[in-house]
N, C-alpha and C positions, 0 to 999 in steps of 0.2 A: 216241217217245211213243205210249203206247197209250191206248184208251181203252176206257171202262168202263161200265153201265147202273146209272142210279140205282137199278133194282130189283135189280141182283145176280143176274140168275140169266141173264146171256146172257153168250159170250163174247166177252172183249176185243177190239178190232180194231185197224188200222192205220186215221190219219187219212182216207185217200181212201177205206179201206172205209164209216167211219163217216159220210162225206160220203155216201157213195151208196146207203148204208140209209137214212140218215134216223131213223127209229125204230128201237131197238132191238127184239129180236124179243120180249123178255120184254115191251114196253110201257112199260118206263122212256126216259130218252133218255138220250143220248150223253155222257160229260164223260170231260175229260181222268184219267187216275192221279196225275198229282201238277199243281203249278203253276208255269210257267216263270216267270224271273224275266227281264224287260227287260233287257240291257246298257247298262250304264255310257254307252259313246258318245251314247245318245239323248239320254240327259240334257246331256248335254256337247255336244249340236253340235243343241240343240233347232228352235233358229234356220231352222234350217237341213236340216231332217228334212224338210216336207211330207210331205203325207196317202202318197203312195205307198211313202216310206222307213216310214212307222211300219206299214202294210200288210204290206208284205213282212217286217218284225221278226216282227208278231205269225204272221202265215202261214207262217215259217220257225219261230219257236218251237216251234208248234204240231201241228207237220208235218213235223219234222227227221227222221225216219226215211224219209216219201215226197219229199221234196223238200230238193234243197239251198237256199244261201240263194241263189246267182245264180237257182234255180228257181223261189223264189218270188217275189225281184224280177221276174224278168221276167213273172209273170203279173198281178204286185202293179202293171207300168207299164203291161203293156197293160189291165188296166181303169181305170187313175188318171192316167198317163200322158200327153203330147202329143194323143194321137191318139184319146186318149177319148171316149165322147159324154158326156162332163157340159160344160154351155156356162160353166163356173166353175171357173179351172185349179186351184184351190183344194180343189177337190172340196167342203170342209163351211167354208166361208169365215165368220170372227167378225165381229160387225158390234155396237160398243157401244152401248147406249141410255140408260145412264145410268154414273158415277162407277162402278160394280162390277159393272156388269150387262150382258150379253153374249147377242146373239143366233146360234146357232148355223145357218147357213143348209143345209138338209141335200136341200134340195132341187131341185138343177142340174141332175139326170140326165132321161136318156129319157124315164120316165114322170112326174116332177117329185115325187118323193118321198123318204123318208130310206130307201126299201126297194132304191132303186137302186144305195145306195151298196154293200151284199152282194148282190146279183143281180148286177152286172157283175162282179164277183171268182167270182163261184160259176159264169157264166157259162163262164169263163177255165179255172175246176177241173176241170167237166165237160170240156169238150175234153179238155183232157192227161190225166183218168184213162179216156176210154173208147178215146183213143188209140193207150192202153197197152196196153188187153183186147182191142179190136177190136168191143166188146160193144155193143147200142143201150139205153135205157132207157127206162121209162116215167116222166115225174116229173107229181105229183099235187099240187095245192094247194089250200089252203080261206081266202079273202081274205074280209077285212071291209072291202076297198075298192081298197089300195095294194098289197099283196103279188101278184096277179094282174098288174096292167100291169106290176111291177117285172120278174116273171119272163117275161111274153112279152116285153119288151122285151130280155132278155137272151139267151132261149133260140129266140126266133121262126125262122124258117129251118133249123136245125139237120137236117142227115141222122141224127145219132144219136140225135135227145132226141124224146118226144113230148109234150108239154104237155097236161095238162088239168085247166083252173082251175074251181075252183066259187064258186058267189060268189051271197050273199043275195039271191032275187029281189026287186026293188023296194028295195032296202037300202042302195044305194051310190049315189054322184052319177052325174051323167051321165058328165062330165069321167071320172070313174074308170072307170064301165062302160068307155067306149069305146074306154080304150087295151088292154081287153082284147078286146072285140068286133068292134075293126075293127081287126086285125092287117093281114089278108088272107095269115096266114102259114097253108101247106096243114096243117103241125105243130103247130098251137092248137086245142086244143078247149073254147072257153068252156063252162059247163053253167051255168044260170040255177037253184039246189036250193030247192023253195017253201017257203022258213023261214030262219031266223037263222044268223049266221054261228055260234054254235055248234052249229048243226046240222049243218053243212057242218064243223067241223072234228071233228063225232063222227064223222061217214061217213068223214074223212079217216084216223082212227084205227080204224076198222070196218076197212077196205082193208089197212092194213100186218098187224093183230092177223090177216087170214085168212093165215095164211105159205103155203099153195100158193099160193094169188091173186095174191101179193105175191112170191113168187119166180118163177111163171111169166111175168108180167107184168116184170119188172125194176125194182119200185115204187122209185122216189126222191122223197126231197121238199124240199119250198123255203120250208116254214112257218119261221116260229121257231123254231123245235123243231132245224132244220137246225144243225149247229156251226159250218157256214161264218157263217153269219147271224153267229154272235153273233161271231166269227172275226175279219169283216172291219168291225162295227160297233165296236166294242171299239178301230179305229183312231181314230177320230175323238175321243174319249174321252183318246187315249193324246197325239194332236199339239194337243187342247184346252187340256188339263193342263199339259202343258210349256208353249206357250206362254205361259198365262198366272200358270203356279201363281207364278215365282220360289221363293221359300225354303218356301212354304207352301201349303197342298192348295188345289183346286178343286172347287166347287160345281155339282151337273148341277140341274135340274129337269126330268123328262122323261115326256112327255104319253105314258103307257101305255093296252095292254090286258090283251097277251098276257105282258110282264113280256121279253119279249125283248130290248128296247133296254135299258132298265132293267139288265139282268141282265150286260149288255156292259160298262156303266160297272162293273157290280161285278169282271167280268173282269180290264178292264184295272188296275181298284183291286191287286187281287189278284197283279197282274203284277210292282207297283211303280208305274206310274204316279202321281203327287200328286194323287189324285182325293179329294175330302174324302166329304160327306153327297149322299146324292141324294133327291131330294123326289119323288114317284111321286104323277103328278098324273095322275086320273082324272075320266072324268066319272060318271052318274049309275049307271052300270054298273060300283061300285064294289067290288068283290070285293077288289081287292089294297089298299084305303084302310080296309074294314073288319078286313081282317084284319091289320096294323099296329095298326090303334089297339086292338082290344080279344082279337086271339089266335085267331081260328074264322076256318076257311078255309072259307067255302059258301056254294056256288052260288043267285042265287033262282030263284025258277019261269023266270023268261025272260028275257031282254035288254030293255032300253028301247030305242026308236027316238030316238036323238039327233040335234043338228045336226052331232057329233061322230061321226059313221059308224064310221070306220075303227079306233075304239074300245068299240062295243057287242059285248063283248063280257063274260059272266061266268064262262067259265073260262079261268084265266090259264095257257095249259100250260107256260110255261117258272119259272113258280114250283114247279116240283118240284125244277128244280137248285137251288135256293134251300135248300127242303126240306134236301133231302141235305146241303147244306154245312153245312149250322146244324144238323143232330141229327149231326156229325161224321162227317159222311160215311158212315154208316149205311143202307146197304139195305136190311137186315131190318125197320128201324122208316120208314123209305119207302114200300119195300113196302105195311107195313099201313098206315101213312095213307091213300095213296092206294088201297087196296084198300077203307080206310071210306069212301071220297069215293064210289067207285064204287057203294057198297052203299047210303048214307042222302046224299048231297047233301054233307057236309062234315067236316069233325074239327078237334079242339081242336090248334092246334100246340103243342108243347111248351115249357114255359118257359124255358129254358137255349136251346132254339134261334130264343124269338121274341127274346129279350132280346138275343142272336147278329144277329138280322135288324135289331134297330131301333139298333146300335151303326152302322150304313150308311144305310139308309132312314127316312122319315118318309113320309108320306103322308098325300095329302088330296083331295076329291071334288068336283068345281065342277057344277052346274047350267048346262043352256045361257044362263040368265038371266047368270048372271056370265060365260060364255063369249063372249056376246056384247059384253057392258059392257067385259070385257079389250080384244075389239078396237077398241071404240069408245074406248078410253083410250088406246093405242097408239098409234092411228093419229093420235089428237090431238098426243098429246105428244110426238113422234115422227117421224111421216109413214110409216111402215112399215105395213103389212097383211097381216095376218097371219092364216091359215087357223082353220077354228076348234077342229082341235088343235092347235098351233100358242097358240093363244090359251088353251087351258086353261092349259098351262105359264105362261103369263104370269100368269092369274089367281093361280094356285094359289101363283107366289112373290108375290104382291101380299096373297093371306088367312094364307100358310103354315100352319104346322101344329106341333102337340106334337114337340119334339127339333128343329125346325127351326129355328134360329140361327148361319147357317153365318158363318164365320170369313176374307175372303178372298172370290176373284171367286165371280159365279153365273153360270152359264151356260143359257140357254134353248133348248131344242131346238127346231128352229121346224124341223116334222117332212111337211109339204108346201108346195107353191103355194099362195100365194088362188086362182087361178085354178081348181082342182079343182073348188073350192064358189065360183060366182063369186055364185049369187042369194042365200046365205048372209052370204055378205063385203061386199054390197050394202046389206042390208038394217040391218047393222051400221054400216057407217062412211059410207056415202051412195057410194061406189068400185066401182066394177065394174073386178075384174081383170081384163086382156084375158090371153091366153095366149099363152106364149114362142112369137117367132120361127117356133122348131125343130118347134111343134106346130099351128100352122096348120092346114093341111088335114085336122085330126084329125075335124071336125062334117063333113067332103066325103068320107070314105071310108064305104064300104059295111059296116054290122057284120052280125055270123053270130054266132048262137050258139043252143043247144039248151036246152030245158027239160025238167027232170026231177023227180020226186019225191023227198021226204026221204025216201029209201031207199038202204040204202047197196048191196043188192042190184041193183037197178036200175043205179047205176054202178059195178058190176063189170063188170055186163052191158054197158053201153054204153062201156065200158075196151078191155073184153075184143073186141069188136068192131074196133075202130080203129088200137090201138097197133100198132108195127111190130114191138115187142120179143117178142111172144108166143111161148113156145117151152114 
């Protein structure tokens, strides 16, 4: 399996290359040349697959040139595995709430997020592919909350990797800051960038677009945009499915920003798996809700400041594989869209490829007012509490939306802890979440982390300084 740049003008690579670019050099990202199709057995012994067996399926499909399949089982068990840190052997465990309605629990791991579930797999990659080269790396990230503690949580300690996360100053809860700031790992470099998370993931794209910067440095990265991301999310999707499709598909609703989870469900669709409609429930930073219902992909002036954090975001970068698949997988007309995004804020998608997009998706936009009202209805009818992305999903199939009539189970992505936002989750159901066990001591540890300007010069500078990989 090789792989290929939505913009077409970079060359192909091998899966572990494309893992440890990250971006393609052209600025398109990563997709596979053609699409694996799931084997037969999984369907047939569904039962009885768990998250690590459908892990290692899609990581061996995907990857069948650098890894066999015993290769990817075994990196598929040590992150899902006995020995895991997720404190739920299940990894993404269903829990019903009503006659067809299912809540998807994605948030077991280290930092208590659905970002753990690819960070511990990606964790797993890095080792055996720098194992192979000898090579160190620099890997770079731009978080709206949960993507940074996923990755320190995965990568902290490492002799070969050096971590450095950027993350909206003032923009993220506490609970989230601090599993990136009090690592106490010498390999983390938090950076506090004074502006919104897409400012921080323009800088993030600024760094890879300088290709000396980025080659001397060993730039790798852990965004969405990563293939492993959507790789090892695309499991949960795939052991959802089966278990509860029977004869007929299944339903996601899944509380997006960047279009990366979202985009997994479409993977694993694409695999075979019985994934039906997926409903792309945003909050007020609705970029990928306007662009379903009415065709115009663009950006507004800024991000809103939500109670939904880890979702203010208005450019969705993994809507450009989207792009691609629906203008038939065209680069040339890729290309120029997003070459007009870059130029004026936004471009008309094309009709054949939004009519393509909304044959899978529906979408719709919840206000914190309903995000709060979700979890104040959950938690009633229920007993469950739920974060408040987490509770968009819930809204969102509670208002639904045009095309949305799914057929068959629904399933709810319930995509962190309450406990991340506990004076949120409070304020909503009258509940203060305490936080797991495993994370205790997390308000008693010492955080460290650096400020710097929205400048992506500035953190070349302060890159280029620190990392081990510089050559």
């Amino acid at each position: 399996m090789r792989y290929i740049s939505t913009r077409g003008e970079a060359p192909a690579v091998s899966f572990l290359d494309a893992i440890l670019r990250g971006l393609a050099p052209d600025g398109g990202l990563y997709v596979p040349e053609s699409w694996p199709s799931l084997r037969p057995y999984l369907r047939e012994n569904r039962g009885a697959m768990g998250h690590a067996g459908a892990a290692a399926e899609a990581l061996y499909l995907f990857a069948e040139d650098d890894l066999s399949f015993a290769g990817a089982a075994a990196l598929a068990n040590e992150a899902y595995g006995p020995e895991s840190r997720f404190a739920h052997p299940a990894i993404a465990p269903l829990k019903q709430l009503d006659g067809r309605t299912w809540l998807m629990e994605l948030f077991h791991g280290p930092s208590l997020a659905f970002k753990d579930v690819a960070m511990q797999l990606i964790g797993a990659l890095y080792t055996e592919a720098l194992a192979r080269s000898g090579a160190r790396l620099t890997v770079v990230c731009a978080t709206s909350g949960d993507t940074g503690g996923a990755a320190v949580e995965a990568l902290k300690g490492s002799e070969s990797v050096d971590l450095f996360v950027m993350l909206p100053k003032g923009r993220v809860s506490e609970v989230q800051r601090r599993f990136m700031t009090a690592s106490g790992a010498a390999n983390v470099h938090p950076i506090l960038i004074d502006g919104d998370f897409d400012d921080c993931q323009a800088i993030l794209k600024a760094l890879f677009a300088d290709r000396a910067f980025a080659e001397s440095a060993s730039l790798s990265g852990v965004n969405s945009i990563s293939w492993a991301r959507i790789v090892a999310q695309a499991a949960y999707f795939i052991t959802a499915s089966y278990a509860l499709g029977g004869d007929g598909p299944v339903n996601f609703v899944v509380p997006t920003g960047n279009f990366g989870d979202a985009f997994a469900g479409y993977v694993a669709k694409k695999m075979g798996a019985p994934v039906g409609r997926i409903l792309l429930a945003t909050n007020t930073n609705d970029i990928l809700a306007r662009t379903i219902a009415a065709g115009r992909y663009a950006r507004a002036a800024h991000s809103n400041a939500t109670i939904s954090p880890a979702m203010d975001i208005q450019v969705a970068s993994n809507f450009e594989r989207l792009v691609f698949e629906c203008t038939g997988r065209d680069p040339d007309r890729t290309r120029a869209l997003y070459a007009a995004f870059a130029q004026s804020g936004g471009f008309e998608v094309p009709a054949p490829a939004l009519d393509a997009m909304r044959e899978t998706f529906s979408a719709v936009a919840i206000s914190d007012d309903e995000t709060r009202a979700a979890m104040k209805a959950v938690h009633a009818s229920t007993g469950e509490l739920l974060c408040p992305h987490s509770a968009i999903a819930a809204a969102a199939a509670m208002k639904g939306a045009d095309g949305w009539n799914p057929d068959g189970p629904v399933v709810l992505l319930a995509t962190a802890h309450p406990a991340k936002f506990p004076d949120t989750v409070e304020v909503a159901t009258g509940v203060a979440p305490p936080l797991p066990a495993h994370c205790a001591t997390l308000y008693d540890r010492p955080e460290r982390a650096d400020s710097l300007p929205n400048d992506a010069e500035a953190v070349k500078r302060y890159v280029r300084e620190r990392t081990r990989a510089w050559r």
